[in-house]
C-alpha positions, 0 to 999 in steps of 0.5 A: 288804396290798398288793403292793410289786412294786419291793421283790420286783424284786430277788429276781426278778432274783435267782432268774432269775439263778440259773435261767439259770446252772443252765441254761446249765451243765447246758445237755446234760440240755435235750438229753434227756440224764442224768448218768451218776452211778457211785453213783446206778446203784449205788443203782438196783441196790440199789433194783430189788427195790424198784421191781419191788416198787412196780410190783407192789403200789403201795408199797415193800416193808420189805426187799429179798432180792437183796442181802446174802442180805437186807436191811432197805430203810430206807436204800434205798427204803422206804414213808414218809409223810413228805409237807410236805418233799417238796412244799416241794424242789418248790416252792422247785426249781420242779420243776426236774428233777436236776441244774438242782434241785440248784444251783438249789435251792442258790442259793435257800436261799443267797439266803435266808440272805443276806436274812436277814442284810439284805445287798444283793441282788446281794451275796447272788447273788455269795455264792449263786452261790459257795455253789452251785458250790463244785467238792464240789457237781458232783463228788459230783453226778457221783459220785451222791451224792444225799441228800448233795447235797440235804442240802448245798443246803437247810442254808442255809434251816436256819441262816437259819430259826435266825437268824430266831429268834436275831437278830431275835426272830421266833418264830412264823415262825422257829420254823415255818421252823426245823421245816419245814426241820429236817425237809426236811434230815433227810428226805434221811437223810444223817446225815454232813451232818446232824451237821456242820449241829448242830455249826455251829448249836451253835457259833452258839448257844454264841456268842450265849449268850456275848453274851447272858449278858454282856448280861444277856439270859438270858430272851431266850437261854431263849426262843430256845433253847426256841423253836429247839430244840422247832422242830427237835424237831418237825421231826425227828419228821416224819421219825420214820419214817426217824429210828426205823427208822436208828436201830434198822437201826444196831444191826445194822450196822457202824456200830452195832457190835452183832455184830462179831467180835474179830481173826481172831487172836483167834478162838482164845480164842473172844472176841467183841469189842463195839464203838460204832462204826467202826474208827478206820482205816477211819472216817479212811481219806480224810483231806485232807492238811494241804498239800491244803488249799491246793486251797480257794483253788488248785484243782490244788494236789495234782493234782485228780482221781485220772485218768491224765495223758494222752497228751499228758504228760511222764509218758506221753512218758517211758514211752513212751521207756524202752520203745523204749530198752529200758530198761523191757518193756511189763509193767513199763511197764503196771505203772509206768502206774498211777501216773501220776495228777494226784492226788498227795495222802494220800487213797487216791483222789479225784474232785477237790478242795474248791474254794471259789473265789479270790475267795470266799476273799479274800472271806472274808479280808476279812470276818475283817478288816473284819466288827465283828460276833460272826459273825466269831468263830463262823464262824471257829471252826466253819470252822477245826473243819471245815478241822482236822477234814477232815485226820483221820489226818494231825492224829490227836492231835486228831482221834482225841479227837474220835472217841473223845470227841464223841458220834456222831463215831465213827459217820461216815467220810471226814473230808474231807466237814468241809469242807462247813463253810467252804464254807457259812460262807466266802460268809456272812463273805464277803458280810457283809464285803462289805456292810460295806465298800461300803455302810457309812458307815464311814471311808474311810480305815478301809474302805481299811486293811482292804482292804489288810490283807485283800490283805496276809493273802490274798497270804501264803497264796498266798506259802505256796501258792508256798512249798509249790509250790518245796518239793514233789516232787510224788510220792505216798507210793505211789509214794515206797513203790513205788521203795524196793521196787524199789531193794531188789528190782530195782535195775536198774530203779529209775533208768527207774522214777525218771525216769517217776515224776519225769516226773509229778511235771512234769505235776503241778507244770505244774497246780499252777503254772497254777491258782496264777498263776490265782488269784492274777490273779483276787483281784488283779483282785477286789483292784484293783476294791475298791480303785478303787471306794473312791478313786474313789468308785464306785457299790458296784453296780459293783465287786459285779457285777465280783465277781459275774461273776469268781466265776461264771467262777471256780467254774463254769470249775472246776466244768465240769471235773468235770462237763461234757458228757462226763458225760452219756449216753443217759438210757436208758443210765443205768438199771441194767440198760441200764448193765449191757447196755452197760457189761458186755454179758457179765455182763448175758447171763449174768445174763439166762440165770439169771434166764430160765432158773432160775424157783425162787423161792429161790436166789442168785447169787456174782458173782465177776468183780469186787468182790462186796462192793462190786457192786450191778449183779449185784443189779438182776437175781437175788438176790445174796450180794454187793451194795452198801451202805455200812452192811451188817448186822454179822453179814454183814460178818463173814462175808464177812471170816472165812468167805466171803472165804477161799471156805468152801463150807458158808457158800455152801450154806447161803445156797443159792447156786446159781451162781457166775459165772466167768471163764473162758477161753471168757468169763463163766459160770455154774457152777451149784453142786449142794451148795447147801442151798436155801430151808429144811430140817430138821436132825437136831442142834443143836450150842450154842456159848457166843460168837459166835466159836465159832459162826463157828468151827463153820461151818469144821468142822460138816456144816450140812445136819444141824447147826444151830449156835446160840448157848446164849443161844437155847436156852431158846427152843427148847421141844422137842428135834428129833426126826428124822424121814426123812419130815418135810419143809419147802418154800418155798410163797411168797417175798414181801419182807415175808412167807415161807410154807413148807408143813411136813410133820411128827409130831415137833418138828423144828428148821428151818433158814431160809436167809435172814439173821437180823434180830432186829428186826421178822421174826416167825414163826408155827407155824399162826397162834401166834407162835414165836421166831426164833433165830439159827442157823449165824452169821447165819441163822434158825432155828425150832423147828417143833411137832410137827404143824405144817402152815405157817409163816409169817414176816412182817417187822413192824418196831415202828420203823416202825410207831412212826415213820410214827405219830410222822411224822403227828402232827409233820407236822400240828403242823409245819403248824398252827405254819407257819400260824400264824407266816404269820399272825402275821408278816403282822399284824406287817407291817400293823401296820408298814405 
């Protein structure tokens, strides 16, 4: 078949277009230098275990031992087989390292969205480009959201892989395209994004059954439906190793709810509560406010980041002056300080707002109104779901259904991540309104009535915008909180806290104003140009390229002020540990001194000079009782909230935390702790207990170094009660990720205790090479009930989800390629059976 090298022209200036964009605003990682992304050295901590683990043995280990007391590696870094994902992001990022990938691989799967949809090609960058820098991307790229990122940049591919099944009745090609990336978006494990992607596509596809059905085109609805939907099977089975072992991680995490306990409160009635998902106040904690909306088509319309204001500010100025009039001490000052933000909205913190670009918005506007296609109806409802959906706490009525009612809903937080919706479905109604109005044969007179009408719509939202702007008081509910605290506590200050307070609210107002004279030049520019371009008669190449490059200074001017040059470093200093040198050089000193000092194989570390539970620095460097991660086992979240949270020392000596750093008025120490209990030991009792409250209870109470606490529902595992003997002994003979030896001394059965976390999930044991249980001992660790004359026993983590999954995974992967195969081959005859 010959090539028709015009015909692909476009798409080459297409991709060179996307490729010099990305370059050019990630213009410092060409020096050398790397993001510094707060969340992704967090993760380079989590996963240093693993990597040490990897540059040891060849592979990743199962589970990691230096964060939480233990832990599974599955949502860390783990050895997966799945392979054709991994090659396809290569080949479509054209091995662009991060960050060029990131947008580049965005704009490519926009661009393809946009082909699909049969939209001219420089519409398609216009809309890509919109897509690609929405200001969400740069911010959690700077943050270090990852997977999300990369889920976010590759869903367009995915609808457009389903369009191609739905709209144009390719099958074979559709249905390949549907699997191949079905398992590329479910590779990055990024369950939150992945869901939001099912509701878009099931909103489609409950449209296109409306018309179908109306038509009376049943066969074509069932075929396709079969077709998308066995497609999309095949391509989470490639990813089965990764589906199986989340799926089977979740019912012992938070999420999973499978070990929660009732209030502490409720402790006293010895009640354990079940529950299916995360708490509704927790799940809802970051909620876009219904007025924050505005910051779609106003950037600043709540004050953007979550950052001081600035020397240069009213609010600055105005401490500055109460202090030299006496009117405020420096205490107070420091004290008020922290309220002078730009961010004034309902969420408890941001790193900036979803932003989807004034000329886009417009854009969409005019699809709404010009677009005669059954798009329209859908993408409005999925993008109006997403919008309703990202206020969470602040429209509760409906959304609380939602978390109580849509399945799965209840296991995801931070609602405001919905607004990925309209930022993908915003430039598709958007480009296929354009389409229409510059390349259609439509009435002239139609195309400017809707022109018109889409200028009146979009200057009403800015009207609101304006409204909300003279209406607003541009003050946090913080801050609202903090002055009436003061009023009834010290009321001579109340006035100087009032005015700094009302200083901010200037700078604020000074930043809203700014960006909505902004966007409103730039739509009535993106406005004029249509309009002329239609009376005058215009080639549409014109007013798009126009368009084009007012959305390109729209959303990367917006985008650079999140990330810009200020947020790279040294790509050294964004390892971990060269992080943790130069970020905390006192915290990185003492760690080395325990890890150099201290070789035990067995022992951890309390890291109390910041948030324990919420640090995985401290786990890049020795085994931590803290870490980080956001879907911890549920035993261990409970307790860090009734036990190691109120300091209860039999709970740290059972984890065996050998030290504990401090501050201290000499600097950061370790303090090393003698009552810790170590790696294993055998007790002289077993005290059962009816519920799992009752078991936190006893750890307040029972000496643990001679009583095991275990739960009645393991006491037909223990074969033989525990006979003491002074002259038994267990050691800790060998300590690996995935397996554990200890050396045993014993006449008489004795009941060992295993200071690491109980997973009843995938660790066995075996007493001389014969399998014995596992039982849940002290609340969250395990113990076993050693026979008599046992000389080692071993524990080995063998997770049947992983093994399942990693089969599953090589199954798919070969029949996700015969069925690529074989939708080239019969999209290539097709093409020469038309040429």
């Amino acid at each position: 078949m010959k090539v028709d090298f015009k015909k692909w022209l476009p798409h080459v200036i297409a991709i060179g277009i996307f490729l010099v964009v990305t370059l050019l605003y990630c213009k410092p990682a060409l020096e050398g230098l790397a993001i510094e992304q707060h969340d992704l050295i967090q993760w380079k901590g989590m996963a240093a275990d693993a990597q040490q683990y990897l540059s040891k043995n060849g592979e990743y280990p199962l589970w990691t031992n230096t964060l939480f007391g233990g832990m599974p590696t599955y949502n860390i870094a783990y050895p997966s087989n799945i392979v054709i994902p991994v090659y396809l992001v290569k080949i479509m990022g054209l091995g662009l390292p991060e960050p060029f990938l990131y947008f580049f691989l965005a704009c490519v799967t926009f661009y393809f969205l946009s082909q699909v949809l049969r939209i001219n090609s420089w519409i398609g960058i216009l809309a890509a480009l919109g897509f690609a820098y929405c200001s969400y991307d740069p911010i959690i790229i700077v943050t270090g959201h990852h997977t999300k990122m990369m889920t976010i940049a590759i869903i367009p591919a995915l609808l457009a892989s389903v369009l191609l099944v739905f709209e144009y009745r390719k099958y074979w090609i559709g249905g390949a395209l549907t699997a191949l990336f079905t398992s590329t978006v479910v590779m990055f494990n990024h369950l939150q994004m992945v869901y939001y992607t099912l509701l878009v596509m099931g909103i489609m596809a409950v449209a296109y059954a409306i018309v179908w059905i109306k038509n009376g085109e049943i066969k074509r609805l069932i075929t396709s439906a079969s077709v998308s939907i066995l497609a999309g099977v095949i391509g989470v089975l490639a990813c089965a190793v990764s589906i199986f072992t989340t799926y089977d991680y979740s019912k012992e995490t938070m999420r999973g709810g499978k070990a929660n306990l009732a209030p502490t409160d409720s402790l006293q009635s010895k009640a354990a509560k079940i529950s299916s998902g995360l708490d509704v106040e927790y799940a809802f904690r970051w909620s876009y406010g219904i007025p924050e909306t505005f910051t779609l088509i106003v950037p600043n319309a709540q004050g953007g980041v979550s950052k001081g204001l600035g020397e240069e500010s009213h609010f600055y100025q105005a401490i500055m002056e109460k202090v030299q009039n006496r009117e405020l001490d420096q205490n107070l000052a420091q004290q008020v300080a922290q309220f002078g933000t730009e961010y004034w909205g309902n969420q408890p913190f941001t790193s900036g707002p979803v932003y989807l670009g004034a000329i886009i918005c417009f854009l969409f506007v005019l699809g709404m109104v010009h677009v005669k296609s059954m798009h329209k109806w859908w993408i409005l409802a999925a993008s109006v779901l997403g919008i309703v959906m990202a206020w969470g706490s602040n429209f509760m009525g409906f959304n609380n259904f939602l978390f109580e009612y849509l399945p799965m809903y209840n296991k995801f937080r931070a609602p405001s991540q919905s607004l990925v919706i309209p930022q993908l479905l915003f430039p598709v109604i958007g480009m296929l309104g354009l389409q229409q109005l510059l390349f259609s044969n439509e009435d002239e007179k139609e195309k400017l009535k809707s022109l018109k009408l889409a200028g009146i719509i979009t200057a009403g939202i800015l009207v609101l915008a304006a409204f909300f702007y003279f209406s607003a008081d541009f003050s946090s509910g913080n801050e609202k909180e903090a002055l009436k605290q003061i009023a009834v506590s010290n009321p001579s200050i109340a006035q100087p806290v009032k005015d700094v307070i009302k200083a901010a609210g200037e700078d604020r107002a000074g930043l809203f104003k700014n960006d909505l004279f902004r966007s409103f030049i730039l739509i009535a520019i993106g406005f004029g140009i249509l309009w002329v371009s239609l009376k005058q008669k215009m080639k549409p190449i014109i007013p798009v390229v126009v368009l084009l490059v007012l959305t390109a200074y729209d959303l990367l001017a917006v985008a650079n002020r999140y990330l810009n040059a200020e947020s790279y470093a040294e790509k050294d200093n964004t390892e971990v540990t060269n992080y943790l040198a130069n970020s905390n050089p006192q915290l990185f000193k003492t760690l080395s001194d325990i890890k150099n000092g201290d070789t035990d194989s067995h022992y951890r570390v309390f890291n109390t000079t910041s948030d324990p539970f919420n640090d995985a620095l401290t786990s890049a460097m020795v085994r931590s009782v803290g870490g980080y991660h956001p879907a911890k086992l549920s035993l261990y979240q409970d307790l860090i909230e009734h036990q190691l949270g109120k300091s209860n020392m039999n709970v740290y000596n059972m984890l065996d935390t050998r030290y504990f750093i401090v501050n201290t008025p000499q600097g950061l120490q370790a303090q090393q702790n003698p009552g810790a209990l170590g790696a294993a030991w055998f007790v002289k009792n077993i005290h059962y207990v009816p519920t799992a409250a009752a078991e936190m209870q006893s750890l307040d109470s029972l000496n643990l170094k001679d009583t095991a606490i275990v739960n009645e529902s393991f006491k037909s595992s223990i074969a033989a009660a525990p006979q003491w003997d002074s002259a038994a002994s267990i050691q800790l003979a060998k300590y690996d990720n995935n397996e554990i030896e200890y050396a045993i001394k014993t006449v008489n059965p004795q009941f060992a205790v295993l200071s690491e976390i109980y997973y009843s999930r995938g660790w066995n044991a075996y007493a001389d090479g014969k399998q014995v249980p596992i039982i849940k001992t002290d609340y969250a660790l395990r113990g076993v009930a050693v026979p008599a004359g046992t000389q080692k026993l071993v524990l080995k983590f063998e997770p049947e989800s992983y093994k399942t999954g990693s089969m599953v995974t090589n199954i798919a992967s070969l029949l996700m390629l015969v069925v690529f195969v074989v939708g080239i081959y019969f999209e290539r005859k097709n093409l020469t059976a038309k040429s």
